[in-house]
C-alpha positions in Angstrom: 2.6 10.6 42.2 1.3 7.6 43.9 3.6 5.2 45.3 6.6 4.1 47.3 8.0 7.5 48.9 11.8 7.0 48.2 10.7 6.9 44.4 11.5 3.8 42.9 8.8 3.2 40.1 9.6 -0.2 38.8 8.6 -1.2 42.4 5.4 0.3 41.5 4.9 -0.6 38.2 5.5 -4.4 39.2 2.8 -4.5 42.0 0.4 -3.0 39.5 1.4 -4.4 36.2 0.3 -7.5 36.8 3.3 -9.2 35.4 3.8 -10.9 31.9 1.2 -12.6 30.9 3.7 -15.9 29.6 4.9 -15.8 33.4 1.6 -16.3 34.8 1.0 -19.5 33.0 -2.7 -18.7 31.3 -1.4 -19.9 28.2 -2.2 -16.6 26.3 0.2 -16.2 23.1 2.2 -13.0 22.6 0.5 -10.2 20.6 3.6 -10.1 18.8 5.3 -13.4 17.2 8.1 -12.7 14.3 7.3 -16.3 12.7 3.8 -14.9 12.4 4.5 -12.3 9.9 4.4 -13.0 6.3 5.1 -11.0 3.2 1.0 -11.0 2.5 0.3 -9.0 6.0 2.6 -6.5 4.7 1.1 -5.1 1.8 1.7 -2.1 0.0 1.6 0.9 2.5 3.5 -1.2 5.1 6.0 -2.1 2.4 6.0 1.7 1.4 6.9 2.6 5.2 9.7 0.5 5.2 11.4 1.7 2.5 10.5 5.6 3.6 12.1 4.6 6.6 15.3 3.6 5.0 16.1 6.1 2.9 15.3 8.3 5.7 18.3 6.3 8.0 20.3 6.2 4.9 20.2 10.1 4.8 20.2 10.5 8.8 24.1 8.3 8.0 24.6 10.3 5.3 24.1 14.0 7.0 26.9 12.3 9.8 29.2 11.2 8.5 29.6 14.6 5.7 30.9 16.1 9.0 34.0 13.9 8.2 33.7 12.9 5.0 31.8 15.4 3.1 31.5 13.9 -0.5 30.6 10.6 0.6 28.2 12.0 3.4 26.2 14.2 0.3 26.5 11.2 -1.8 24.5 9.2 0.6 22.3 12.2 1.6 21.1 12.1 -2.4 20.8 8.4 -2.3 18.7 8.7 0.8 16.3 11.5 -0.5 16.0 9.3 -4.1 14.7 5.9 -2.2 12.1 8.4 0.6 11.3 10.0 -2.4 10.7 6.8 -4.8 8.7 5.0 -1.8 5.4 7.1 -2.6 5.9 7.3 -6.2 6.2 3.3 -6.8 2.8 3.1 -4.0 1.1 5.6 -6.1 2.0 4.1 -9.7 0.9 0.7 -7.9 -2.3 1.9 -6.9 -3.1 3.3 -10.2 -2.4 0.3 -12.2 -4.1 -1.8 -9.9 -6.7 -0.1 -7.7 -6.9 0.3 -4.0 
């Protein structure tokens, strides 16, 4: 471990991260800008993701709160599983019907 001997890494990080790259002024944009996403960079795996992604959370809520609430917490677990489930089916019917 290279460094400051007490340990402190952000004191070590800083002096080799070189800092943001905004800070610095060299005019560089951020690799990341939320006005520069539209719904065409999406497409249909990213939009396919998303929704996985959901229904997974929806089921990770679900499979809490049936500790307290049990038929509300299976009723969301289902409701989950259906929209994971749906996400590859509706990208695979897309891709079918109109190519890759």
């Amino acid at each position: 471990m290279s460094g400051s001997a007490g340990g402190n890494h952000s004191d070590d990080i800083a002096a080799t991260d070189g800092g943001d790259a905004a800070a610095d002024g060299d005019g560089a944009p951020d690799e990341f800008d939320d006005g520069d996403v539209s719904a065409s960079d999406i497409g249909p795996v990213g939009a396919m993701i998303a929704v996985a992604f959901t229904g997974a959370v929806i089921g990770l809520v679900g499979a809490g709160i049936s500790l307290f609430v049990s038929d509300l917490g299976l009723a969301l677990i289902g409701v989950g599983v259906v929209v994971a489930l749906s996400s590859p089916i509706a990208y695979l019917r897309h891709r079918r019907q109109y190519g890759s």
